[in-house]
C-alpha positions as CSV (number, residue, x, y, z in Angstrom):
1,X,0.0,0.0,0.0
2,X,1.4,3.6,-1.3
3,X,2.2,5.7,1.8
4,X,1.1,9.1,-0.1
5,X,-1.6,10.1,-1.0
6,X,-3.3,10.2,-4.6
7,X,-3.0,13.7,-5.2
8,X,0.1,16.0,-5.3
9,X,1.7,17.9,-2.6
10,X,0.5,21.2,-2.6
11,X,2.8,24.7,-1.7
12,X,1.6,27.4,0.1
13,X,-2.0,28.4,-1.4
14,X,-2.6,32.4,-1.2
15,X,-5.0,31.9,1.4
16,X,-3.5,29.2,3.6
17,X,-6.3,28.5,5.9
18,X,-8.9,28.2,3.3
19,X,-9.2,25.6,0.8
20,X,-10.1,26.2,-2.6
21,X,-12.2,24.4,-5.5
22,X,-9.8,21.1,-5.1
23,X,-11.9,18.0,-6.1
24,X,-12.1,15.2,-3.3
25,X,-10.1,12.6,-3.5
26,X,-11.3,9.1,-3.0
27,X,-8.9,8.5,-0.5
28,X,-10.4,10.9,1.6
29,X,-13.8,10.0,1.5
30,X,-14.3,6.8,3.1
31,X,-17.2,4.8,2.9
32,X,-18.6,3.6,6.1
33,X,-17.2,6.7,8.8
34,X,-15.9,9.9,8.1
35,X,-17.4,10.6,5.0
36,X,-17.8,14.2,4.1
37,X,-19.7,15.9,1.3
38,X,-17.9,17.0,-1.9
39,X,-18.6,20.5,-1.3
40,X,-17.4,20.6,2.1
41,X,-14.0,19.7,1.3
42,X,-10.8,21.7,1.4
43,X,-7.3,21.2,1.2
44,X,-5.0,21.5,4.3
45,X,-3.2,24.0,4.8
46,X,0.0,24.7,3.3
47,X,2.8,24.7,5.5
48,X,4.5,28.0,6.0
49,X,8.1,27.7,4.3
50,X,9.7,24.7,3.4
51,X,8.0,21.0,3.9
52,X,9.5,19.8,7.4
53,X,12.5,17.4,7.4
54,X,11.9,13.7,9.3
55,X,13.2,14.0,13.1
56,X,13.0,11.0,13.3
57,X,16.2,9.0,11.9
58,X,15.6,6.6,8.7
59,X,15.8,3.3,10.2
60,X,13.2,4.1,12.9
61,X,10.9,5.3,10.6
62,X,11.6,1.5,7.9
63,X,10.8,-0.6,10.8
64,X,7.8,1.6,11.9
65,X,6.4,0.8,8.1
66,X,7.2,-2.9,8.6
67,X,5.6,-3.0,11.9
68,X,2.9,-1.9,10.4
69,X,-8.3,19.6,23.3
70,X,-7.8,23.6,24.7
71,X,-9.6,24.5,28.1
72,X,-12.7,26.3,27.6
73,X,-15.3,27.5,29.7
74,X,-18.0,25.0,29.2
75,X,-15.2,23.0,30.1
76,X,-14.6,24.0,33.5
77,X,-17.9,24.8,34.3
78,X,-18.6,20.9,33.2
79,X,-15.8,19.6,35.8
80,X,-17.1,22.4,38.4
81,X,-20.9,21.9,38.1
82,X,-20.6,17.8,37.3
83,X,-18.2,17.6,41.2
84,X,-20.9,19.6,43.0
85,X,-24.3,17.3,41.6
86,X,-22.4,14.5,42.5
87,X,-21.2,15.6,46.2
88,X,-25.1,17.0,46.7
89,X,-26.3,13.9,45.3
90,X,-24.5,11.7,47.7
91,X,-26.8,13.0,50.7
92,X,-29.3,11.5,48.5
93,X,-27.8,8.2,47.6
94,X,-25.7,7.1,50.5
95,X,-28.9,7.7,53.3
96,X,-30.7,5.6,50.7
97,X,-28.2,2.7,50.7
98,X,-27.7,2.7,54.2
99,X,-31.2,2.6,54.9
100,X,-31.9,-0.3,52.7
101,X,-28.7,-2.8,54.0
102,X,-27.0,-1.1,56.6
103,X,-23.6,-0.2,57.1
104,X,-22.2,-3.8,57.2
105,X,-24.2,-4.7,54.0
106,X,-22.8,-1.3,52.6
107,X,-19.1,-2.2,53.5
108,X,-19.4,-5.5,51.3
109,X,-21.5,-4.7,48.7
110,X,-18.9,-1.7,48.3
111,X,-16.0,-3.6,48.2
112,X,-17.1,-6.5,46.3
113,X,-18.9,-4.1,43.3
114,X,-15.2,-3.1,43.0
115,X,-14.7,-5.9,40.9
116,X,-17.1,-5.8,38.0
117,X,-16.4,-2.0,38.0
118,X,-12.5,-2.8,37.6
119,X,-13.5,-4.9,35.1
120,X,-15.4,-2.4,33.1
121,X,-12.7,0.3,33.3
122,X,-10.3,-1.7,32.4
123,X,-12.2,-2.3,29.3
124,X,-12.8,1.4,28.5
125,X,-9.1,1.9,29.0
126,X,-8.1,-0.6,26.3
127,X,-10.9,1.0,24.0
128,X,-9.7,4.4,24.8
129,X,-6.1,3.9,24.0
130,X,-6.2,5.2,20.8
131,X,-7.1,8.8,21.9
132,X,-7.0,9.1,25.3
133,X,-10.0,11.3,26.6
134,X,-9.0,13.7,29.4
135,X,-9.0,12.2,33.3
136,X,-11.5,15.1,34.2
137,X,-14.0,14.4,31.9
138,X,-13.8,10.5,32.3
139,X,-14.1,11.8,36.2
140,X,-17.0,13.8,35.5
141,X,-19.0,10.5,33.4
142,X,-18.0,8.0,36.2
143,X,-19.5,10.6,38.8
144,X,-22.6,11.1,36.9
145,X,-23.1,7.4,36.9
146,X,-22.1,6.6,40.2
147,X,-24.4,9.4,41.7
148,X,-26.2,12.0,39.9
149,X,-28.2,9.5,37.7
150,X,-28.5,7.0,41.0
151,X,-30.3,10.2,42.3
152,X,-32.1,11.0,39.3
153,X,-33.3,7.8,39.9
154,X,-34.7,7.8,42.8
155,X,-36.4,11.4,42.2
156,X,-38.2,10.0,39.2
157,X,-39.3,6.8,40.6
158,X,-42.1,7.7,42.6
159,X,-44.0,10.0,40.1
160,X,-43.2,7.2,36.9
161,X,-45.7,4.8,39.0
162,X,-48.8,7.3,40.0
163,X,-50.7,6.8,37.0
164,X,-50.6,3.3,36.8
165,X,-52.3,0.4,38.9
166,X,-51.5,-2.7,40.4
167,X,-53.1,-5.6,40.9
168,X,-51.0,-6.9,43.3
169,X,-46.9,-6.8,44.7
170,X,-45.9,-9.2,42.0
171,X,-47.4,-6.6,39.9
172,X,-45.8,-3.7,40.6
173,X,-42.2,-5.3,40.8
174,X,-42.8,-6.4,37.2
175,X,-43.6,-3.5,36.1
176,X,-40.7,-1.8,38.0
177,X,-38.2,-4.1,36.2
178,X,-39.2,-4.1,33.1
179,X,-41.0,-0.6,32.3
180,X,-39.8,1.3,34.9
181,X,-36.2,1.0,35.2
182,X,-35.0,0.6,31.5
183,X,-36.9,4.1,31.0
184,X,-35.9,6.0,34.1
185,X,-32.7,4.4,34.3
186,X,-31.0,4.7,31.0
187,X,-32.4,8.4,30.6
188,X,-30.8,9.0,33.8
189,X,-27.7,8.4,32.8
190,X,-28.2,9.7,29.3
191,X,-28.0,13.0,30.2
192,X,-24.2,12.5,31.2
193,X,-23.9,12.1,27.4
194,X,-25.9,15.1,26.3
195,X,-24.0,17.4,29.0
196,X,-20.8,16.3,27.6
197,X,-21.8,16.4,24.0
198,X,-23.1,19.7,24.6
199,X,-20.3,21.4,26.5
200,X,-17.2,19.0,25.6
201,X,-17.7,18.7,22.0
202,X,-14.4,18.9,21.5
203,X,-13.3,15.6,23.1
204,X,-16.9,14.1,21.9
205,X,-16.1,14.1,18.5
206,X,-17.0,10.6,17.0
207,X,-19.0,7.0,18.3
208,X,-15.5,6.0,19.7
209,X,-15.8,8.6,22.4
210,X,-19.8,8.3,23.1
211,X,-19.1,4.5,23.9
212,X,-15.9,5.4,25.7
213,X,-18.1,7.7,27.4
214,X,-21.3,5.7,28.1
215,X,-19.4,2.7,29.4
216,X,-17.8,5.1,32.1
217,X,-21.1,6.1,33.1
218,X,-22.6,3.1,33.4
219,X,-19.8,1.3,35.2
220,X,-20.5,4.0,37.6
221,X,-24.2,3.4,37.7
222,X,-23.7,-0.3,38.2
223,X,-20.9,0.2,41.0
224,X,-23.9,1.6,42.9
225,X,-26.2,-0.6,41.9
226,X,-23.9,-3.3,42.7
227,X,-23.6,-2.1,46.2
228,X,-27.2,-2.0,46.9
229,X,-27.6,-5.7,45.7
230,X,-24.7,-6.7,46.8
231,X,-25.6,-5.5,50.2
232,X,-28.7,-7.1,49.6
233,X,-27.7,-10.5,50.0
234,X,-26.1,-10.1,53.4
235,X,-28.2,-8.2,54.8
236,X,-32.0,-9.6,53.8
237,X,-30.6,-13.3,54.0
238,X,-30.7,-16.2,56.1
239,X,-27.9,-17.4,54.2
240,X,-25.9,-14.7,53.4
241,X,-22.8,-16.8,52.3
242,X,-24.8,-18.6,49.3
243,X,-27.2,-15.7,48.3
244,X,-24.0,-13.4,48.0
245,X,-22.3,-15.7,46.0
246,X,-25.0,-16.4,43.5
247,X,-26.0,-12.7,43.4
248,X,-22.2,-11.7,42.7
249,X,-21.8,-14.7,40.1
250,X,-24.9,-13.3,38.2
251,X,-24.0,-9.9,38.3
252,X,-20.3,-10.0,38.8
253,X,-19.1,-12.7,36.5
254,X,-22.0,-13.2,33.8
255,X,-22.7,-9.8,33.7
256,X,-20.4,-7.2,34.7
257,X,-21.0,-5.8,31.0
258,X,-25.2,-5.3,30.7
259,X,-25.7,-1.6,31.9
260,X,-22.7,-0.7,29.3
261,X,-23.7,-2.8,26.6
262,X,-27.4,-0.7,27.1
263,X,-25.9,2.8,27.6
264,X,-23.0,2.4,25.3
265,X,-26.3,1.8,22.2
266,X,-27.2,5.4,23.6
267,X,-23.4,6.8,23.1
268,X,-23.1,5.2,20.1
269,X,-25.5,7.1,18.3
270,X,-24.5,10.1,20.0
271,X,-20.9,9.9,18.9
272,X,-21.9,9.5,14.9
273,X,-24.3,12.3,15.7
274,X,-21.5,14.6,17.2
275,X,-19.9,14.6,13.9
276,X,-23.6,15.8,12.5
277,X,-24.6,18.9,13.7
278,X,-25.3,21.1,16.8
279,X,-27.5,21.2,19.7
280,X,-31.0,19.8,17.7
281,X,-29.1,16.8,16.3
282,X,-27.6,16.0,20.0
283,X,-31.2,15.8,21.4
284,X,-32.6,14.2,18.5
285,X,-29.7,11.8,19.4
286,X,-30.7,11.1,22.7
287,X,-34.2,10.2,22.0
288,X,-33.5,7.9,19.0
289,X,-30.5,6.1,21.1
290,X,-32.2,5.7,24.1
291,X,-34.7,3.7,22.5
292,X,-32.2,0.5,21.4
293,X,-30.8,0.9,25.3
294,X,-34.3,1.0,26.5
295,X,-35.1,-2.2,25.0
296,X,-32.0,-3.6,25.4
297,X,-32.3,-2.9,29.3
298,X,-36.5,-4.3,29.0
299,X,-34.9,-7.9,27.3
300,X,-32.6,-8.1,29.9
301,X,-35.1,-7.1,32.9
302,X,-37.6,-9.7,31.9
303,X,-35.8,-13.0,31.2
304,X,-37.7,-15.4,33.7
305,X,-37.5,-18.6,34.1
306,X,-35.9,-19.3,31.3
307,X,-32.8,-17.5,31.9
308,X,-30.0,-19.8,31.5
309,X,-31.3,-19.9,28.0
310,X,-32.2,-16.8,27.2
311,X,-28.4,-15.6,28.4
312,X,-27.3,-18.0,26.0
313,X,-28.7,-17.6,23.0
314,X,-29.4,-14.3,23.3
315,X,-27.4,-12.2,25.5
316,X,-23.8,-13.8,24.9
317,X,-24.5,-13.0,20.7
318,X,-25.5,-9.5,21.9
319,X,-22.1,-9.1,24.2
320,X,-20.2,-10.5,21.5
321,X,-21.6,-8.7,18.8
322,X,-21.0,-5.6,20.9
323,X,-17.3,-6.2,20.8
324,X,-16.6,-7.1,16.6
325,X,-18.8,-3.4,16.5
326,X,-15.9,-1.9,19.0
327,X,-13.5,-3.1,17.2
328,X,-14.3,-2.0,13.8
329,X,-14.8,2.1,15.6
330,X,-11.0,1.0,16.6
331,X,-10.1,0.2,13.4
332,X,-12.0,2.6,11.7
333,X,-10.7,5.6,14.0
334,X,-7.4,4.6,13.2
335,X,-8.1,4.6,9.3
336,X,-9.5,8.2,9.4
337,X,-6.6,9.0,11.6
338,X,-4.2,7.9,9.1
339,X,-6.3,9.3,5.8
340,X,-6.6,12.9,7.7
341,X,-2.5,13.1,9.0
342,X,-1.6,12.0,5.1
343,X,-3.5,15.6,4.1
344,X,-1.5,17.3,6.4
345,X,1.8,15.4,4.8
346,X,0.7,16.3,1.5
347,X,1.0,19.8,2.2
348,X,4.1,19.6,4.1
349,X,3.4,19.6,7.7
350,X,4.4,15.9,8.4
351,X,6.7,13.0,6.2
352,X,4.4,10.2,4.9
353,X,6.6,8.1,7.1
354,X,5.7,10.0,10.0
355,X,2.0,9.4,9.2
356,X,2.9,5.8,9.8
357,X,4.4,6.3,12.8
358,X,1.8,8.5,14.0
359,X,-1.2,6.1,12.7
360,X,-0.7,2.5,13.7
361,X,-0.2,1.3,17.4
362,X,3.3,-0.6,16.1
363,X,4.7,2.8,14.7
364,X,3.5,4.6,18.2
365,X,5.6,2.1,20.1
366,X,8.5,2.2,17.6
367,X,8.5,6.0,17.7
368,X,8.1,6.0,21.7
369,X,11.0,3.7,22.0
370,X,13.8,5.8,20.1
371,X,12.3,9.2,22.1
372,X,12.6,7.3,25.2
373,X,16.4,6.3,24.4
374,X,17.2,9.4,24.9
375,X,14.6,10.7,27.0
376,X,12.0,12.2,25.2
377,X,9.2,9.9,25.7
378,X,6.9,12.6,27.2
379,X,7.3,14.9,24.2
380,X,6.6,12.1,21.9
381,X,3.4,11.0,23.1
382,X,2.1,14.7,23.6
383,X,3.7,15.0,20.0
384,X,1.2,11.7,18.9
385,X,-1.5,13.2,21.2
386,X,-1.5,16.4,19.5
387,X,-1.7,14.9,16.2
388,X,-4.6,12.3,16.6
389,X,-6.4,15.7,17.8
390,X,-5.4,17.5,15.0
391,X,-6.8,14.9,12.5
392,X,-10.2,15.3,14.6
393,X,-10.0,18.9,14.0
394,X,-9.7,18.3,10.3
395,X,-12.6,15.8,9.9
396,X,-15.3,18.3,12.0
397,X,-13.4,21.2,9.6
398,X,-14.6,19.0,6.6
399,X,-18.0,18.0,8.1
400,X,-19.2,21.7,7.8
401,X,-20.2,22.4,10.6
402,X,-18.5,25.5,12.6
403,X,-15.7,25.6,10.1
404,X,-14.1,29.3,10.7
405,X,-14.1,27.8,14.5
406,X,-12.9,24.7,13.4
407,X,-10.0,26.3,11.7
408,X,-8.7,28.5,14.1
409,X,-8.5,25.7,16.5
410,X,-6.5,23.8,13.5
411,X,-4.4,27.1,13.1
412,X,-3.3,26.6,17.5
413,X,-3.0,23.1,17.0
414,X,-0.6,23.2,13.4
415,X,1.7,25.5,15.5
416,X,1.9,23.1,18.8
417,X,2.8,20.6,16.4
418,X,6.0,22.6,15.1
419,X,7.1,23.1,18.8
420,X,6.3,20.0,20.0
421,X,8.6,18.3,16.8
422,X,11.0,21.0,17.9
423,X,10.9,19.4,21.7
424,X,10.9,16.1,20.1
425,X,14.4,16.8,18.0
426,X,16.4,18.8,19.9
């Protein structure tokens, strides 16, 4: 495969930072994510002077082949406002918990509902990897689950049931499982996503980031969760010993996964609508992903009896078909990564070996291990950090949407990129 791209490197246009009539190259206009209309496309920018030499010596760069965002203040006011829900929905929550399986019940179900949740972190660390989102923001969607939508929750709850009737107690639990909570649960944590595709659109650029995103908050919603059922079993028991156990097995070990698997649906749509359009798309997002997470949640609520079969033929296809979508986002995101950063090389700003360097996880390593020889690992991986953004920039500049904004941020970003080569080299 031909590291350049299928058009010719262009020099310095007389506007720099606006493309002209250039056709759109097939290359650049992939099929299944990322696509962008012919009439939104522009060229990059030229670089300023003289195409930039390689820092990186020959031989790094063969064997890389061979191997294969700017605070703001929705930003701060995100972290700020996000923090104080969840500390004021703690006196909410924790009361609640205590009150329903005591402080013993409270210390286990805590401690064992660290499991699953390490489990699911770990998970959106490995899917995450590619572009890391910032600790804040991943802080501010664990919170929301954890808390604000646990309190949420509970607000709702009461007034979702006054207009309906019960026949009896068997009744109203099924109704509570299986209308109930897959409605008032996954719009609860929903509006984690909305808030930080609203006011952090900048790191909530594509459905990478929404299911990053969603599994976070639902990890956090199923910590608590797990606490209160957890706490459950020891508390409500005559044999707490064996009702733990299977309550932890069937929520711990066969399904550690199910509240992410329902909200990621939600961030999924989310993140392909972030690359759409403004605030009408993200709520028109909302409602249409919430409804495969609804009914996700509702089949998983009312398997019965037949469980054990249910989970088998249905719910293991579902988990697995879940990861073959992840991923293809992974590969995907990688792809536009790589067809964005060869622009950028065709008009100078990085060498096409670079690009591989930059684009595959075996060039990152390569590239991380001759900066770390002689110790400028750091710069390197703000230097690969800075240019996954970049490519980001470029596909929302080509989407359309915001594009004087768009390229002003590209215009900061180009120049970090200079000095952080320059702290790369020297």
């Amino acid at each position: 495969m031909s590291m350049h791209p299928r058009y010719p490197a262009s020099g310095p246009p007389e506007d720099p930072f606006r493309g002209g009539g250039t056709p759109l190259p097939r290359e650049a206009n992939p099929t299944w994510m990322g696509q962008v209309q012919p009439g939104n496309y522009r060229s990059a920018p030229g670089h300023q002077g003289h195409p930039v030499d390689a820092f990186v010596p020959p031989g790094v760069q063969g064997s890389a082949v061979r191997a294969g965002r700017v605070r703001s203040g929705s930003l701060v006011a995100l972290t700020i406002g996000g923090s104080a829900l969840a500390f004021l929905s703690l006196f909410l929550v924790v009361p609640f918990l205590l009150s329903n399986i005591g402080a013993a019940g409270f210390l286990i179900g805590f401690l064992a509902s660290l499991i699953p949740l390490s489990v699911v972190l770990l998970t959106v660390h490995v899917i995450d990897k590619w572009e890391p989102e910032p600790k804040r923001l991943l802080f501010f969607a664990f919170t929301w689950g954890a808390a604000v939508s646990i309190a949420v929750t509970l607000l709702i709850q009461p007034f979702f049931v006054l207009g309906f009737q019960f026949s009896d107690e068997a009744d109203l639990q099924t109704f509570m499982a299986t209308v109930q909570a897959p409605i008032v649960e996954e719009f609860a944590k929903s509006l984690g996503l909305l808030l930080l595709l609203l006011l952090a659109r900048r790191h909530f650029d594509g459905p990478v980031d929404g299911v990053v995103f969603a599994f976070t908050i639902a990890g956090g919603f199923a910590f608590t969760e797990n606490i209160l059922y957890f706490g459950r079993a020891i508390a409500e028991s005559a044999d707490p010993a064996g009702d733990f156990a299977q309550v932890f097995f069937l929520r711990g070990v066969m399904s550690p996964f199910a509240h992410a698997i329902f909200t990621g649906t939600t961030g999924l749509v989310m993140g392909f609508a972030a690359r759409r359009g403004g605030t009408g798309v993200a709520v028109a997002a909302l409602v249409l992903g919430l409804l495969p997470a609804m009914f996700l949640h509702n089949r998983w609520n009312s398997m019965g009896q037949g469980f054990l079969v249910d989970y088998i033929l249905v719910q293991v296809p579902i988990f697995f078909l879940a990861v073959a979508g992840i991923i293809l986002l992974r590969v995907a995101e990688k792809r536009l990564t790589r067809q964005r950063l060869l622009e950028y090389s065709a008009a100078g700003w990085f060498t096409p070996a670079e690009v591989e360097l930059l684009a595959t996880f075996g060039g990152r390593r390569t590239a991380l291990r001759w900066a770390g020889s002689y110790g400028r690992k750091r710069q390197m991986k703000e230097f690969t950090k800075a240019a996954t953004q970049l490519a980001n920039t470029r596909q929302r500049i080509l989407s359309g949407r915001d594009v004087q904004l768009h390229q002003a941020e590209e215009r900061q970003q180009l120049q970090r990129i200079l000095a952080l080569r320059a702290a790369v080299a020297r």
